[in-house]
Every structure is written in structure tokens, then in C-alpha cells.
C-alpha positions as CSV (number, residue, x, y, z in Angstrom):
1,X,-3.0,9.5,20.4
2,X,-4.0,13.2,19.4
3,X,-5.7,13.4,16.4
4,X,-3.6,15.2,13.5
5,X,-4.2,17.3,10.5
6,X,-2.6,15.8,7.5
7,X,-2.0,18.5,4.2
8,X,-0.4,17.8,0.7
9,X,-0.1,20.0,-2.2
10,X,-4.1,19.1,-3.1
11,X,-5.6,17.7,-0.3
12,X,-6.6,18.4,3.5
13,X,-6.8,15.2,5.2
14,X,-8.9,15.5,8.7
15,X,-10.1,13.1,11.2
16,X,-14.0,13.3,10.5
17,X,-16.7,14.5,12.6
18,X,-20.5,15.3,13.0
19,X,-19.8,17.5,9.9
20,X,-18.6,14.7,7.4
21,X,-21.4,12.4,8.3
22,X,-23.4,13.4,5.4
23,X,-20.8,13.4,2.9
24,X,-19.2,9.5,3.9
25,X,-23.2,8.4,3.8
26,X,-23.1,9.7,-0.1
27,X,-19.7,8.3,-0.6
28,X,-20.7,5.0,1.0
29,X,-23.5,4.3,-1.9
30,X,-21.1,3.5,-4.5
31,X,-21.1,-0.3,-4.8
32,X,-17.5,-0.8,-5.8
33,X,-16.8,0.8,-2.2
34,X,-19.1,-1.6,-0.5
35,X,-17.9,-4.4,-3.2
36,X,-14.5,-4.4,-2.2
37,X,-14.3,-3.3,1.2
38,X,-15.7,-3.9,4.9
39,X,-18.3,-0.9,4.6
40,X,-22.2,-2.4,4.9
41,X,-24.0,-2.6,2.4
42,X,-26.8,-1.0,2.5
43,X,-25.1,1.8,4.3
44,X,-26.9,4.4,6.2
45,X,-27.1,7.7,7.7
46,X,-26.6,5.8,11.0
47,X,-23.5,3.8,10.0
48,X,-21.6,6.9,9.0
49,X,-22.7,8.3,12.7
50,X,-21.1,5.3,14.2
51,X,-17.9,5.4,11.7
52,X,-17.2,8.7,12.8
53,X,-17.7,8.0,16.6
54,X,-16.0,5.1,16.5
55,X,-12.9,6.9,14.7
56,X,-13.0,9.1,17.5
57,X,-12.4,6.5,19.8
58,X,-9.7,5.2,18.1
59,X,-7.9,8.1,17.8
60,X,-8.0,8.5,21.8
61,X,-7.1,4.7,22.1
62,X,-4.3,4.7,19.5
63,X,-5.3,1.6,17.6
64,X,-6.6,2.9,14.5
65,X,-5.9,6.3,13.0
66,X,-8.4,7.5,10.2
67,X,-9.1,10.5,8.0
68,X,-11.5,11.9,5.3
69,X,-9.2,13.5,2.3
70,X,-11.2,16.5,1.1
71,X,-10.3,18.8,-2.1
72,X,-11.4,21.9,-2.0
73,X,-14.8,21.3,-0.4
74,X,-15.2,17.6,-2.0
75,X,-14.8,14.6,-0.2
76,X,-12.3,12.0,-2.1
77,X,-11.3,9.5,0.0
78,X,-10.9,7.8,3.3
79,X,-7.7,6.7,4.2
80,X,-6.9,4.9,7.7
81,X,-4.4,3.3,9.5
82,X,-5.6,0.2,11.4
83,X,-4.5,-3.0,14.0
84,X,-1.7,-0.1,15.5
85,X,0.7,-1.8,17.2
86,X,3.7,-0.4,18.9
87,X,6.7,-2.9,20.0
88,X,10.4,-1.6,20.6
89,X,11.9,-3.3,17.5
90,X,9.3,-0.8,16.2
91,X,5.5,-1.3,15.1
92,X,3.0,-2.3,12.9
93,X,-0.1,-0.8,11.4
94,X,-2.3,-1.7,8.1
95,X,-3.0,0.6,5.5
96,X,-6.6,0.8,4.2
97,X,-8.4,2.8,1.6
98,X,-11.6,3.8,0.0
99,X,-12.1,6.4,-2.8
100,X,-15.3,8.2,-4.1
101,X,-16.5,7.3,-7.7
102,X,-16.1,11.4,-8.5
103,X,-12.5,11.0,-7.9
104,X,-10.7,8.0,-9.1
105,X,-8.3,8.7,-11.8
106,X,-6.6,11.8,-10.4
107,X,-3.9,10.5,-8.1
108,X,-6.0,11.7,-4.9
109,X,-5.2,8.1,-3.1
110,X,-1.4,7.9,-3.9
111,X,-1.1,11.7,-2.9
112,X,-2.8,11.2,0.9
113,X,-1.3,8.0,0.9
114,X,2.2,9.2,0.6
115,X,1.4,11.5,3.1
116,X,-0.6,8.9,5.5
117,X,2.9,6.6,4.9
118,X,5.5,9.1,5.9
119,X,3.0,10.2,9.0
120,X,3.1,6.2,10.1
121,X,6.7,5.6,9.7
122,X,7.9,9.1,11.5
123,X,5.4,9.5,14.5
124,X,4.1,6.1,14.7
125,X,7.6,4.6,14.6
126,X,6.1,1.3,12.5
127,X,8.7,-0.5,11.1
128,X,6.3,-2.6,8.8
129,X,3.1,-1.1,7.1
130,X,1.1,-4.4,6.2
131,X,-1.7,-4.2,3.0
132,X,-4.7,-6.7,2.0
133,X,-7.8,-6.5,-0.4
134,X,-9.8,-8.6,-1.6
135,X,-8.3,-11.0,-5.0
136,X,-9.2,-9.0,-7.7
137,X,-9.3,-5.4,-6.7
138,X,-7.0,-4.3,-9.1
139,X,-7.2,-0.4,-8.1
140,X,-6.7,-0.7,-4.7
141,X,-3.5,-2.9,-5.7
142,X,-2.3,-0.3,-8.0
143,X,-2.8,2.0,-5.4
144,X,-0.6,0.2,-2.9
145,X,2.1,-0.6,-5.7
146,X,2.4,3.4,-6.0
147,X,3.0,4.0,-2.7
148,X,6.4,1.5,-2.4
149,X,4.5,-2.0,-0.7
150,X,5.7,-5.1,-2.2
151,X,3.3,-7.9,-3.5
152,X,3.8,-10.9,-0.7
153,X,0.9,-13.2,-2.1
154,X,-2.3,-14.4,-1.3
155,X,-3.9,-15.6,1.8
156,X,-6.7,-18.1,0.7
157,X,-10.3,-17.3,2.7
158,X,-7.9,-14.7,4.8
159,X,-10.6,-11.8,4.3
160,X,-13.7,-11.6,6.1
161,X,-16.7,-9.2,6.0
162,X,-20.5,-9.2,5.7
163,X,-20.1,-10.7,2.5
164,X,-18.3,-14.1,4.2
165,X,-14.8,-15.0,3.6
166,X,-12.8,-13.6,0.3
167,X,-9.6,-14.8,-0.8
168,X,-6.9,-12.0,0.0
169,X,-3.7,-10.1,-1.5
170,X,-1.2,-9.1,0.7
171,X,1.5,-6.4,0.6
172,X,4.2,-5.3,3.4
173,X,6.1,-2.0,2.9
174,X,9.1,-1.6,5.5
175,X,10.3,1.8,6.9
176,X,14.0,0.7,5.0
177,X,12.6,0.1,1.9
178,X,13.3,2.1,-1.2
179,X,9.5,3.5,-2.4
180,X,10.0,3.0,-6.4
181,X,7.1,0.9,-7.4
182,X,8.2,-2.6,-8.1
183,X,6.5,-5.1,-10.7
184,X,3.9,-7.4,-9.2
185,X,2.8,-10.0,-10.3
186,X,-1.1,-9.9,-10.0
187,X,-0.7,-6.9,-12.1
């Protein structure tokens, strides 16, 4: 899969390289990133390295398509598609997201992930976008609820990370599905 340039009215979404290293290695101190995601904790200079090479592969791969959101110059958010899988009844890929502590509060996320939606469903051909965060994350929910996916329930231990095993919310949204948020009940 060839890398591609995402745009919105705001934002320039690009897949990251050498150049972002820096930036995600700042991003990545925040503990509510490392709190209620799969990024290490502590994170260093060399695990941005890696993030970035390993995105690079999995570009060229096609199982995992991930991009920085910059505004301006200023890195908001990191927004990814991952576990891409095609099949002829069409495919399926999982959204996943992280924003910087500098930009929560100003619609970045929904914005690329509008974007990063409409991108999956029209070249990817997915028929089902899947969602999961750890119980309890209620931004990242409210995130997901914005962009059209509909609360399924909770997988219990069904996350796992450096942390162990978390107990997990899980969302689907399907290409057919009308987008207008929908009440949840976790929220």
C-alpha cells in the first residue's frame, strides 16, 4: 500500500518520518497517552525511532496505515488504522487514536478522523471499522461516538499492554451506516 497524504479544512495528516521523531517523543510524555494506550511508558527518543520505522513497514505491507495530524507546524494527534484486513465481502481495519495534551478540546481528533474514516471505507474497501479502549477512557469514546461507531459492549480482560490485561469498550462502525452520533450508554 502507498502511503497517502490526508488534508481537512485544519489539519495535514502525513505518514511520519525521521522528521517527526522529535515531536511524537514530546507528545509521548503525557501520561494520559501512555495511561490509556499501548505506547511505553517511559517512552524514549528510541521508541519514536522504531514507531516511525515500523509505520513505514506497514505502510509497504498494508496491515496498518498510520499518520501524524499536524496544525500549522504543531503536532496534534496520531491517528492509525490497524489489523487491515481485506476479504471480498469487503474488509476490516481498527481505528486507533492518540491526542497531544496542547490540543484536546478543539475537535482536531473528530476532524482527522472523519477524514481517516472516509479514506478506510473508499480505498480500503472495509466494510466494518472495529473500535476498543480501555473501560473508562471517556474521551477516546467520545471521540469514536462523534465519528458514527456504535457502542457494542465490553470485552472483560480483552485489552492487553505493558500495563497487563484492561477490561475493554468496543465499538463497530459499518460502511452502511448513517454517521449521526447515537446515545451510548457508557456515556
Amino acid at each position: 500500500m502507498e502511503p497517502v497524504t490526508l488534508t481537512t479544512e485544519r489539519l495535514v495528516l502525513h505518514v511520519p518520518d525521521g522528521a517527526d521523531v522529535d515531536t511524537i517523543t514530546a507528545a509521548c510524555q503525557d501520561p494520559e497517552i501512555t495511561r490509556w494506550t499501548t505506547v511505553p511508558s517511559p517512552y524514549f527518543r528510541s521508541d519514536a525511532e522504531e514507531y516511525v520505522r515500523l509505520i513505514g513497514e506497514w505502510w509497504a505491507d498494508g496491515s496498518q496505515a498510520i499518520w501524524c495530524a499536524y496544525r500549522d507546524d504543531e503536532l496534534v494527534a496520531s491517528i492509525g488504522l490497524h489489523h487491515i484486513v481485506g476479504h471480498p465481502a469487503g474488509g476490516y481495519a481498527e481505528i486507533g487514536y492518540w491526542v497531544t495534551p496542547e490540543a484536546r478540546g478543539n475537535g482536531y481528533l473528530v476532524e482527522a478522523g472523519l477524514e481517516v474514516v472516509d479514506w478506510a471505507f473508499r480505498e480500503l474497501d472495509v466494510a466494518r471499522l472495529g473500535w476498543r479502549a480501555v473501560v473508562g477512557n471517556i474521551p477516546s469514546a467520545r471521540a469514536a461516538r462523534a465519528l458514527g461507531f456504535r457502542y457494542e459492549g465490553m470485552s472483560r480482560q480483552g485489552l492487553t499492554s505493558q500495563r497487563g490485561r484492561d477490561d475493554g469498550w468496543l465499538a463497530g462502525l459499518l460502511a452502511t451506516d448513517d454517521r449521526t452520533p447515537v446515545a451510548w450508554p457508557v456515556l
